[in-house]
PDB file of N, CA, C and O in Angstrom:
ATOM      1  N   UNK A   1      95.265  92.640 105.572  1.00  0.00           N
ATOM      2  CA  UNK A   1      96.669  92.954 105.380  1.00  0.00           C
ATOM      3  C   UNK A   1      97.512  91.727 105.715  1.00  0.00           C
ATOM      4  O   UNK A   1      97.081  90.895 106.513  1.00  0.00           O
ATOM      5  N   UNK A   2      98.648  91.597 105.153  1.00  0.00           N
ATOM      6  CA  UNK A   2      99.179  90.321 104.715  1.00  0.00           C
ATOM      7  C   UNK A   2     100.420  90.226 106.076  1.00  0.00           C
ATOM      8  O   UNK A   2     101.487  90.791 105.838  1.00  0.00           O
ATOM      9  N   UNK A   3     100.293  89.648 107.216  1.00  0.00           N
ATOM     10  CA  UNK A   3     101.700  89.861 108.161  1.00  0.00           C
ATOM     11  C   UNK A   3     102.781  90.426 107.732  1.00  0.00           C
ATOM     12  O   UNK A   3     103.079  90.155 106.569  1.00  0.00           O
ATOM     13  N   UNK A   4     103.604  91.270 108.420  1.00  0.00           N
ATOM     14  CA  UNK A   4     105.163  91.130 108.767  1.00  0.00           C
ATOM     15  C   UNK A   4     105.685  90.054 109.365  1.00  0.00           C
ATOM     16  O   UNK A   4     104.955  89.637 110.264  1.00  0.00           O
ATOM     17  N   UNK A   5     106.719  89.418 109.200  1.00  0.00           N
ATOM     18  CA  UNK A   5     106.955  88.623 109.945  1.00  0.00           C
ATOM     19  C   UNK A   5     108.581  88.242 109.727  1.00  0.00           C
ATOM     20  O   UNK A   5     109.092  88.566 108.655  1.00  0.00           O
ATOM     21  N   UNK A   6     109.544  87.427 110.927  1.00  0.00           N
ATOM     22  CA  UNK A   6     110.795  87.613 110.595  1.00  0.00           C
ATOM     23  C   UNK A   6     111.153  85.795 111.211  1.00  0.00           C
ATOM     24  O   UNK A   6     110.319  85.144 111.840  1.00  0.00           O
ATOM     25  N   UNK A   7     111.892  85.521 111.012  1.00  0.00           N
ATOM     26  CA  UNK A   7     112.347  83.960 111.577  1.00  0.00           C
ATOM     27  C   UNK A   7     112.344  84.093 113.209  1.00  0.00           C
ATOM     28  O   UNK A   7     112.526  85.099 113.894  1.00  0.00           O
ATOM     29  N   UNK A   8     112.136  83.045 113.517  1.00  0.00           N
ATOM     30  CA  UNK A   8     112.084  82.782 115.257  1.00  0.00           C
ATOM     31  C   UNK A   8     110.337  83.339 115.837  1.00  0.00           C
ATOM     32  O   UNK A   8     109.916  82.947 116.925  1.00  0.00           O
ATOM     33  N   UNK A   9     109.535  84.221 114.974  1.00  0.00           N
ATOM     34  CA  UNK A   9     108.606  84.643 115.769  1.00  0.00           C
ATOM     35  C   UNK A   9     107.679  83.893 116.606  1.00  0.00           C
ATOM     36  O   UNK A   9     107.329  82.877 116.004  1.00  0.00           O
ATOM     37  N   UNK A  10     107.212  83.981 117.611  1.00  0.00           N
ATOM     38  CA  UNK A  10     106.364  83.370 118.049  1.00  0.00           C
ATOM     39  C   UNK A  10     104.417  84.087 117.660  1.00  0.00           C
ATOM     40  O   UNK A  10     103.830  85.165 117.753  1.00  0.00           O
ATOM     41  N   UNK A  11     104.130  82.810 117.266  1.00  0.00           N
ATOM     42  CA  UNK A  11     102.679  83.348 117.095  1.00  0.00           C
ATOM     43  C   UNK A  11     101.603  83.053 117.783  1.00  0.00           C
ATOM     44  O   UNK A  11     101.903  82.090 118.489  1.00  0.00           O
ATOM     45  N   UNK A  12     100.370  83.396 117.985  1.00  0.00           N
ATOM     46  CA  UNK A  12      99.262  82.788 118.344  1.00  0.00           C
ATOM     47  C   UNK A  12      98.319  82.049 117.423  1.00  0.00           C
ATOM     48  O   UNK A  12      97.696  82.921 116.817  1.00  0.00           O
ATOM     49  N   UNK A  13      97.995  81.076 117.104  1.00  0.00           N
ATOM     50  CA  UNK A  13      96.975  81.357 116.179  1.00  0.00           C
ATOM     51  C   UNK A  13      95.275  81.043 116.442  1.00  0.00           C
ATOM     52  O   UNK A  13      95.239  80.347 117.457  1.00  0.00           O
ATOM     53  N   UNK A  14      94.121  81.232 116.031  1.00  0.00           N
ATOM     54  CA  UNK A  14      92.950  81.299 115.955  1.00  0.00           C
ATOM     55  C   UNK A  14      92.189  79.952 117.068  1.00  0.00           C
ATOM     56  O   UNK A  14      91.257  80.017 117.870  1.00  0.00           O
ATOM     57  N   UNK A  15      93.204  78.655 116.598  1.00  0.00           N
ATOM     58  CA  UNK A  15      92.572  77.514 116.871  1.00  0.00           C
ATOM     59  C   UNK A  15      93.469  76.724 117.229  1.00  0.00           C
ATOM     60  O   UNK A  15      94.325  76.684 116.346  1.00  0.00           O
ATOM     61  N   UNK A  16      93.773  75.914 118.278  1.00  0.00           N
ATOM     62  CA  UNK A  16      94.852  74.804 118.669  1.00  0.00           C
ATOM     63  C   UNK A  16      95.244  73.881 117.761  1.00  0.00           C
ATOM     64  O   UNK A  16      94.511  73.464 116.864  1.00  0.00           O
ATOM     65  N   UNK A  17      96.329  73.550 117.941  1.00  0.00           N
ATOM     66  CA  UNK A  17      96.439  72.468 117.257  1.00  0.00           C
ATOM     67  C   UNK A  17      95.912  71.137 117.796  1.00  0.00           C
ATOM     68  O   UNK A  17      95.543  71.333 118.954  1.00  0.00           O
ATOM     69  N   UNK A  18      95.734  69.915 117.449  1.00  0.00           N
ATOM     70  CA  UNK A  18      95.319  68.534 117.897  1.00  0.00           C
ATOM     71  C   UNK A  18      96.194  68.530 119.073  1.00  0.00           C
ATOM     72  O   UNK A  18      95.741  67.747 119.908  1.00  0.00           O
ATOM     73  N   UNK A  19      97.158  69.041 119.420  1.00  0.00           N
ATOM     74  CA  UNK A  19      98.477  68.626 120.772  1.00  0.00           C
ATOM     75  C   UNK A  19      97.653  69.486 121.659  1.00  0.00           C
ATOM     76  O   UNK A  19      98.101  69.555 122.804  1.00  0.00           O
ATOM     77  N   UNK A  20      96.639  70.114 121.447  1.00  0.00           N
ATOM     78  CA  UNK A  20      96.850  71.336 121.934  1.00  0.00           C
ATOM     79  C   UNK A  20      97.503  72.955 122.346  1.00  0.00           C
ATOM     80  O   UNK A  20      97.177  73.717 123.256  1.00  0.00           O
ATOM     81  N   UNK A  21      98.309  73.064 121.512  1.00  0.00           N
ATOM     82  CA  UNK A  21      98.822  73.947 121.734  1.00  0.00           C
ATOM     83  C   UNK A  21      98.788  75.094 120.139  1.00  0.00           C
ATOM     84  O   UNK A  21      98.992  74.861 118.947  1.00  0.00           O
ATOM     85  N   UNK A  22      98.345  76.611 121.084  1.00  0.00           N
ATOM     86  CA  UNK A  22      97.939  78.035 120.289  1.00  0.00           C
ATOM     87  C   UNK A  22      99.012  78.333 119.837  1.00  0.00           C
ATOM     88  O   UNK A  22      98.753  79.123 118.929  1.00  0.00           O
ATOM     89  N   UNK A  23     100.603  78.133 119.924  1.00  0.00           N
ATOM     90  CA  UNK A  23     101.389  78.914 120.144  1.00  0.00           C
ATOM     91  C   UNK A  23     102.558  78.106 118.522  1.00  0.00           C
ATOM     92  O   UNK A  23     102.626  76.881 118.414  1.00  0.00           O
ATOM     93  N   UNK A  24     103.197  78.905 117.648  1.00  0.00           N
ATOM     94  CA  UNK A  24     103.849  78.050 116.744  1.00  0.00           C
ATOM     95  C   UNK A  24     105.090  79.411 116.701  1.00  0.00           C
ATOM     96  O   UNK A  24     104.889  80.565 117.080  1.00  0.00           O
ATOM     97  N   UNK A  25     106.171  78.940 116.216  1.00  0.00           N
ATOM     98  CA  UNK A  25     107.449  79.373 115.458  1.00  0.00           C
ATOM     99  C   UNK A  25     107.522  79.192 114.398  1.00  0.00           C
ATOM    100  O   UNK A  25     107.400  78.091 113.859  1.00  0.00           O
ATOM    101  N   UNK A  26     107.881  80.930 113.500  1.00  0.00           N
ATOM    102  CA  UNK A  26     108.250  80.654 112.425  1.00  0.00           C
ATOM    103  C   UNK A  26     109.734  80.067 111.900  1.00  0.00           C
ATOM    104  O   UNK A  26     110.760  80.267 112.549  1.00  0.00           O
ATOM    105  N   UNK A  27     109.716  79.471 110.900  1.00  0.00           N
ATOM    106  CA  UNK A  27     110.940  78.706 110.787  1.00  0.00           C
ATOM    107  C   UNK A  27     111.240  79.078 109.443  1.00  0.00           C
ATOM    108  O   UNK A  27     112.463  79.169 109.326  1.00  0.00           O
ATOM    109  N   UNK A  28     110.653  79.328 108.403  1.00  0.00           N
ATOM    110  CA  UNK A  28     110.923  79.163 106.817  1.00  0.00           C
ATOM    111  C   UNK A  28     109.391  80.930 106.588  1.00  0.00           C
ATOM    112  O   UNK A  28     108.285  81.302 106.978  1.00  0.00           O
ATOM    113  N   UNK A  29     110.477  81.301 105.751  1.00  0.00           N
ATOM    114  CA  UNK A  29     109.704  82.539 104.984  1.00  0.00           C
ATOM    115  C   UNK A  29     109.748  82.284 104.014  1.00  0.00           C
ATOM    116  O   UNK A  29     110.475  81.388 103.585  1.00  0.00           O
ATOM    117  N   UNK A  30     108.741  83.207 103.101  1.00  0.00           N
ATOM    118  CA  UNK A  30     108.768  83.009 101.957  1.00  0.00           C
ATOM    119  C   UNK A  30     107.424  83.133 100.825  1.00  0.00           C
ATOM    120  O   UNK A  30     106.464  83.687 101.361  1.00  0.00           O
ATOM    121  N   UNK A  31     107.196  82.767  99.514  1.00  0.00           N
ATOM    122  CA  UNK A  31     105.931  82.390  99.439  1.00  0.00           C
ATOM    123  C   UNK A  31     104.500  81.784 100.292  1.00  0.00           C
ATOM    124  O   UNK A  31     103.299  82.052 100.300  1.00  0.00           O
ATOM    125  N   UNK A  32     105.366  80.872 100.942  1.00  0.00           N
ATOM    126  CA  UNK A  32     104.891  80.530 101.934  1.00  0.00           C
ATOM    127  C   UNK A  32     105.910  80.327 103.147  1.00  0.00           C
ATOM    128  O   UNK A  32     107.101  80.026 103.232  1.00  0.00           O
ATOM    129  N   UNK A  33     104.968  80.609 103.976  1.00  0.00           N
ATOM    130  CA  UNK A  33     105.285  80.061 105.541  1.00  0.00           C
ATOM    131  C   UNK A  33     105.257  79.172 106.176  1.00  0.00           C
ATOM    132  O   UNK A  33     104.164  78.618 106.290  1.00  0.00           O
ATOM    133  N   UNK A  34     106.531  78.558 106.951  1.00  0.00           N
ATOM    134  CA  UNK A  34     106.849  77.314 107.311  1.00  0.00           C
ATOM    135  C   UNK A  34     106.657  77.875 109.258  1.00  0.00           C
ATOM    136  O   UNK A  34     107.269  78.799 109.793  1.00  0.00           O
ATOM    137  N   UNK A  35     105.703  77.014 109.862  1.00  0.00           N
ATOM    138  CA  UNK A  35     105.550  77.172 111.169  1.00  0.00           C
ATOM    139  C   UNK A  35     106.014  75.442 111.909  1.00  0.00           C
ATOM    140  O   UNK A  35     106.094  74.284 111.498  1.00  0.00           O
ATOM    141  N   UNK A  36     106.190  76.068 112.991  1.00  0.00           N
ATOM    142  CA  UNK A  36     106.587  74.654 114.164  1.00  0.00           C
ATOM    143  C   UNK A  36     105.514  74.575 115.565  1.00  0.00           C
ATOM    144  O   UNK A  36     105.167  75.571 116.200  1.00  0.00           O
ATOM    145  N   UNK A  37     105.222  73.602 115.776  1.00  0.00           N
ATOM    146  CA  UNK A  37     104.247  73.777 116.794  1.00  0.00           C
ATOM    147  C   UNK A  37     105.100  73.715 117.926  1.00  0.00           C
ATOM    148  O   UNK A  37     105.960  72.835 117.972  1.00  0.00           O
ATOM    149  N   UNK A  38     104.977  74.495 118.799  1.00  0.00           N
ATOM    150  CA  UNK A  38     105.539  74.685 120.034  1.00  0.00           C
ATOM    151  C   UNK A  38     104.734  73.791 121.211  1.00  0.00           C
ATOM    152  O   UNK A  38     104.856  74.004 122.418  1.00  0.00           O
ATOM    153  N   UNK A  39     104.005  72.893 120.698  1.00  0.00           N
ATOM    154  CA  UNK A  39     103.589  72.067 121.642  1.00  0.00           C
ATOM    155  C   UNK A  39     104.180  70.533 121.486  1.00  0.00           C
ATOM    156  O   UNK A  39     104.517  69.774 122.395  1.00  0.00           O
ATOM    157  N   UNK A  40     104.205  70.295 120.019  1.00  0.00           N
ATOM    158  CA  UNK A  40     104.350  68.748 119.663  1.00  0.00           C
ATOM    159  C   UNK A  40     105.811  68.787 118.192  1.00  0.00           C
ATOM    160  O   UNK A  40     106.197  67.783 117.593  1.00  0.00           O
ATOM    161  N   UNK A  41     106.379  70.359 117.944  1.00  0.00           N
ATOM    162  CA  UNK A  41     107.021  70.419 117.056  1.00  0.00           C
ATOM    163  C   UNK A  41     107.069  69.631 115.983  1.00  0.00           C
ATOM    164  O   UNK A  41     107.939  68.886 115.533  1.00  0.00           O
ATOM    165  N   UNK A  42     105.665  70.001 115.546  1.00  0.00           N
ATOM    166  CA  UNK A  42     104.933  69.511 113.874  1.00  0.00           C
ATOM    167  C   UNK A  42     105.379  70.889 113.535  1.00  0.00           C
ATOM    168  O   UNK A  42     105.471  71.833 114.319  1.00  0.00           O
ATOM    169  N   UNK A  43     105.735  70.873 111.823  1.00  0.00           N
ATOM    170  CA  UNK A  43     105.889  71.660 110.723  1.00  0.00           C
ATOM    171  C   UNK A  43     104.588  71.372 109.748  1.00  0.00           C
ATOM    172  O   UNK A  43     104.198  70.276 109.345  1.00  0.00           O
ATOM    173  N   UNK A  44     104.075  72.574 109.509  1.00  0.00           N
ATOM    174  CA  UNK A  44     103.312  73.167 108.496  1.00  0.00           C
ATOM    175  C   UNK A  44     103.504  74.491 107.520  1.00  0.00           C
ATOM    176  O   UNK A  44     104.135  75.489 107.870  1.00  0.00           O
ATOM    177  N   UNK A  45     103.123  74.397 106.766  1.00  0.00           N
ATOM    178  CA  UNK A  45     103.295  74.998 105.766  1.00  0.00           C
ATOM    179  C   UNK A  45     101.843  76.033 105.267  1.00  0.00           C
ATOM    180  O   UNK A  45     100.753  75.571 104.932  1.00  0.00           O
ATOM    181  N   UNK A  46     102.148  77.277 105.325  1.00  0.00           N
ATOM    182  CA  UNK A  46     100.934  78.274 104.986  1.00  0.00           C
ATOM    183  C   UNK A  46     101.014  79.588 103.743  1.00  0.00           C
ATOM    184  O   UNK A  46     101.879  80.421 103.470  1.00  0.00           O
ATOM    185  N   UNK A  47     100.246  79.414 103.428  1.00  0.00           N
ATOM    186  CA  UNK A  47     100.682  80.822 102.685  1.00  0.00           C
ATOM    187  C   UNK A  47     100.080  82.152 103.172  1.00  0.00           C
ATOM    188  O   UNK A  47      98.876  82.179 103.429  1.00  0.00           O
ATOM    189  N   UNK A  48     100.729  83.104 103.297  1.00  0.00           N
ATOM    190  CA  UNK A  48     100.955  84.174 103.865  1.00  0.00           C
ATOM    191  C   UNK A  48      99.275  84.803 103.838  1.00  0.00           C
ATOM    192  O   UNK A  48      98.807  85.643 104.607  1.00  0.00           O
ATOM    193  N   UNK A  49      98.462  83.987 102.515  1.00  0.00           N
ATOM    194  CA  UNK A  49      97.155  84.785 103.318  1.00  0.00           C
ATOM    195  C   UNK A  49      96.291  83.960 103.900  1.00  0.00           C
ATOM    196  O   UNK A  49      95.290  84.641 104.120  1.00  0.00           O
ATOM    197  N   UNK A  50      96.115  82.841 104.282  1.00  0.00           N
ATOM    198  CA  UNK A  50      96.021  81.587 104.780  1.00  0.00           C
ATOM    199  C   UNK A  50      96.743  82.101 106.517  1.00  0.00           C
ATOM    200  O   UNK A  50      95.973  82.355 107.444  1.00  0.00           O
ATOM    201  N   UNK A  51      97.625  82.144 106.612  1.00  0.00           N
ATOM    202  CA  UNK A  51      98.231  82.711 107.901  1.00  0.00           C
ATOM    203  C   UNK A  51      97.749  83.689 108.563  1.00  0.00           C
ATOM    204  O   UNK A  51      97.452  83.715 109.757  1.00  0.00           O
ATOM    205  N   UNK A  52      97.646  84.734 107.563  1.00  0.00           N
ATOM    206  CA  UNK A  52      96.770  86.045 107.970  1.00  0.00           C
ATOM    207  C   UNK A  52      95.197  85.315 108.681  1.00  0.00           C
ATOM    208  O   UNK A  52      94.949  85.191 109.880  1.00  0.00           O
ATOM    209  N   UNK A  53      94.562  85.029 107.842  1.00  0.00           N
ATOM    210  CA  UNK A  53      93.076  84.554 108.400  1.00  0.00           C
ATOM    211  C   UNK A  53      93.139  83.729 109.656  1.00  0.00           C
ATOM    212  O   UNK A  53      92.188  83.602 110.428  1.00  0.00           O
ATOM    213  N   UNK A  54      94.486  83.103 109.831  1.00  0.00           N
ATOM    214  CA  UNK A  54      94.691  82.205 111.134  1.00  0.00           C
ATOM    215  C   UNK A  54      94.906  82.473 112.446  1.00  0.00           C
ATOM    216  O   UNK A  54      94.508  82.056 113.534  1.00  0.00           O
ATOM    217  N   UNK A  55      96.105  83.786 111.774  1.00  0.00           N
ATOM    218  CA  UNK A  55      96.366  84.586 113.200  1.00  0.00           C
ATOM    219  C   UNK A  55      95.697  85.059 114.070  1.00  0.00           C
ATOM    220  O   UNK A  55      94.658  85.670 113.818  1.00  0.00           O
ATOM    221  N   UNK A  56      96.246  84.839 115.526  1.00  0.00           N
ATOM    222  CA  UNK A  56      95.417  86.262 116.280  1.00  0.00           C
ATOM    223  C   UNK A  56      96.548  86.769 116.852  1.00  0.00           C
ATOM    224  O   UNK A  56      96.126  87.701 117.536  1.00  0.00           O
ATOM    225  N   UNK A  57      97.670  86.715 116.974  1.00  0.00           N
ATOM    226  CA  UNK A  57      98.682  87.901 117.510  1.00  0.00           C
ATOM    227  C   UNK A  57     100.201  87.521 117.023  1.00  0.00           C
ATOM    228  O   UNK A  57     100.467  86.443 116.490  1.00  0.00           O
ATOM    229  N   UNK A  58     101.073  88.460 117.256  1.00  0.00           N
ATOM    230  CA  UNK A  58     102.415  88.203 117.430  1.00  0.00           C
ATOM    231  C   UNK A  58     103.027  88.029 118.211  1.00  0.00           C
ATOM    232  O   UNK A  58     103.616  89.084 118.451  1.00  0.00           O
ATOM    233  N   UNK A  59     103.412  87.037 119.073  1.00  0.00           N
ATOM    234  CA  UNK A  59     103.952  87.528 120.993  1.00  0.00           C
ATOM    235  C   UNK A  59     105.310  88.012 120.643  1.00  0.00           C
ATOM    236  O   UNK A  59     105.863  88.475 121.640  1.00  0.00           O
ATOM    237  N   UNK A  60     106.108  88.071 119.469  1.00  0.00           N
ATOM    238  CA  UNK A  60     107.088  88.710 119.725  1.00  0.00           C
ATOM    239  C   UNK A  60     107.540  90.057 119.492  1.00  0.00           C
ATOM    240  O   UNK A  60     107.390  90.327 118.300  1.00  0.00           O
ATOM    241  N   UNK A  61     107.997  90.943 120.101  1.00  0.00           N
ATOM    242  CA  UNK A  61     108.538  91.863 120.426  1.00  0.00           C
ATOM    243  C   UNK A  61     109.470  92.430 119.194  1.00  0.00           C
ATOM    244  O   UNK A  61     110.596  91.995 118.950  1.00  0.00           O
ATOM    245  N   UNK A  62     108.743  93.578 118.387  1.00  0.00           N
ATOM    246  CA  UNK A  62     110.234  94.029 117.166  1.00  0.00           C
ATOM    247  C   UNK A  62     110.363  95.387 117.618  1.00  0.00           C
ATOM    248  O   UNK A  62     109.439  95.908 118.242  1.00  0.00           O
ATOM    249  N   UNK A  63     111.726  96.184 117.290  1.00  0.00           N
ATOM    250  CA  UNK A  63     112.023  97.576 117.708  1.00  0.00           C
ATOM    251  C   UNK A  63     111.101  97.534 116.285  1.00  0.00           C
ATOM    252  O   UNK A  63     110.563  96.582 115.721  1.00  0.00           O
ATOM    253  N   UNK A  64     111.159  99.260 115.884  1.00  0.00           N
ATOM    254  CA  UNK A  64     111.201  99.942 114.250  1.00  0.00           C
ATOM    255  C   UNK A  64     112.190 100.531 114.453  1.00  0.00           C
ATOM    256  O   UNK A  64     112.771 100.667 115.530  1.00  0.00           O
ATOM    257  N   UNK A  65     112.397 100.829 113.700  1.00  0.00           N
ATOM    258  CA  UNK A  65     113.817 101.713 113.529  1.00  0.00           C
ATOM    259  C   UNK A  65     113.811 102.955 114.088  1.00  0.00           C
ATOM    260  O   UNK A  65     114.765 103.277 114.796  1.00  0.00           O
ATOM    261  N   UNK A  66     112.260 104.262 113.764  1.00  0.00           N
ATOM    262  CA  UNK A  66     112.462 104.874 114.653  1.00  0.00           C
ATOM    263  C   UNK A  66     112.179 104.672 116.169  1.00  0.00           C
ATOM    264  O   UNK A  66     112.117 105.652 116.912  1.00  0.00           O
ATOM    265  N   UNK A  67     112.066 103.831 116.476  1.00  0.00           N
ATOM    266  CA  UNK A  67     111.963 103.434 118.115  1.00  0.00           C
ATOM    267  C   UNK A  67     113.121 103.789 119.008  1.00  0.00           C
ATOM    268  O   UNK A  67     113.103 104.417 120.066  1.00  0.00           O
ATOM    269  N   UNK A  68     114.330 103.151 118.233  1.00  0.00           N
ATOM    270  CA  UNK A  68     116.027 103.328 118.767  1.00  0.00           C
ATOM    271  C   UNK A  68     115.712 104.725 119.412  1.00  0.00           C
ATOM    272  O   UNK A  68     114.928 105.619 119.094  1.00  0.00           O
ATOM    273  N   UNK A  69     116.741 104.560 120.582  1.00  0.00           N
ATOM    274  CA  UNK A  69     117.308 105.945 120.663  1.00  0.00           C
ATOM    275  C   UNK A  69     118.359 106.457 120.423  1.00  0.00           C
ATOM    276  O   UNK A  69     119.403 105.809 120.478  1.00  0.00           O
ATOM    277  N   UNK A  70     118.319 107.793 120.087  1.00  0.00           N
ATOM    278  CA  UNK A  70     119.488 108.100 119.303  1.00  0.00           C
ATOM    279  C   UNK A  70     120.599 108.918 120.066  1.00  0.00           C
ATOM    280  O   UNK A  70     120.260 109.936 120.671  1.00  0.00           O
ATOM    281  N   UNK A  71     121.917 108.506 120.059  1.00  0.00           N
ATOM    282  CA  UNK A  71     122.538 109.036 121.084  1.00  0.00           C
ATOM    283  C   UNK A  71     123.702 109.870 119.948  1.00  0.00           C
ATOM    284  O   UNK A  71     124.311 109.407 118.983  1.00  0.00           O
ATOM    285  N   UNK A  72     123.695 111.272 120.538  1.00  0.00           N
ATOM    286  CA  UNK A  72     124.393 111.892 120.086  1.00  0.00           C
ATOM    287  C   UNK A  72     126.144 112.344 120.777  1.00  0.00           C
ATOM    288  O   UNK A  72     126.490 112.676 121.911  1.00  0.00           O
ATOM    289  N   UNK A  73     126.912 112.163 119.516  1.00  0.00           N
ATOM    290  CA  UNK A  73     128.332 112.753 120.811  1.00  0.00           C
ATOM    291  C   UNK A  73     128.275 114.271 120.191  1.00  0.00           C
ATOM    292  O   UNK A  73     127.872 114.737 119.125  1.00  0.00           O
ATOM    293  N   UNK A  74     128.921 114.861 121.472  1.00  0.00           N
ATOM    294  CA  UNK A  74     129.448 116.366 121.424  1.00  0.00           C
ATOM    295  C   UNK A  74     130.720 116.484 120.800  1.00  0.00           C
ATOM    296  O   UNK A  74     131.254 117.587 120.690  1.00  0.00           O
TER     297      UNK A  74
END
């Protein structure tokens, strides 16, 4: 299955980069995906199923919509 994904996310992915560092920001959506390394802030470029096979998590945090709570007035 092909990510969700929204600008700013932070990801994990599979294998370090040369800086060392697991951890990238998305920056550019799209056909493809534009990431930033959060170790040495290199930009790369992936396509969304290329990304998929790379990933291993999302560290960031999304509501869904039904998550909200819903506050009712009287």
């Amino acid at each position: 299955m092909l990510p969700d994904l929204q600008l700013k996310d932070h990801l994990r992915l599979r294998k370090p980069h040369p800086c060392g560092s697991y951890e990238w920001t998305v920056v550019r959506l799209g056909a493809d995906i534009g990431l930033e390394c959060k170790g040495c802030q290199h930009r790369v470029m992936l396509t969304r199923r290329e990304l998929a096979k790379r990933m291993k998590a999302n560290l960031t945090k999304h509501e869904s919509p039904g998550d909200s709570a819903i506050i009712e007035a009287d």
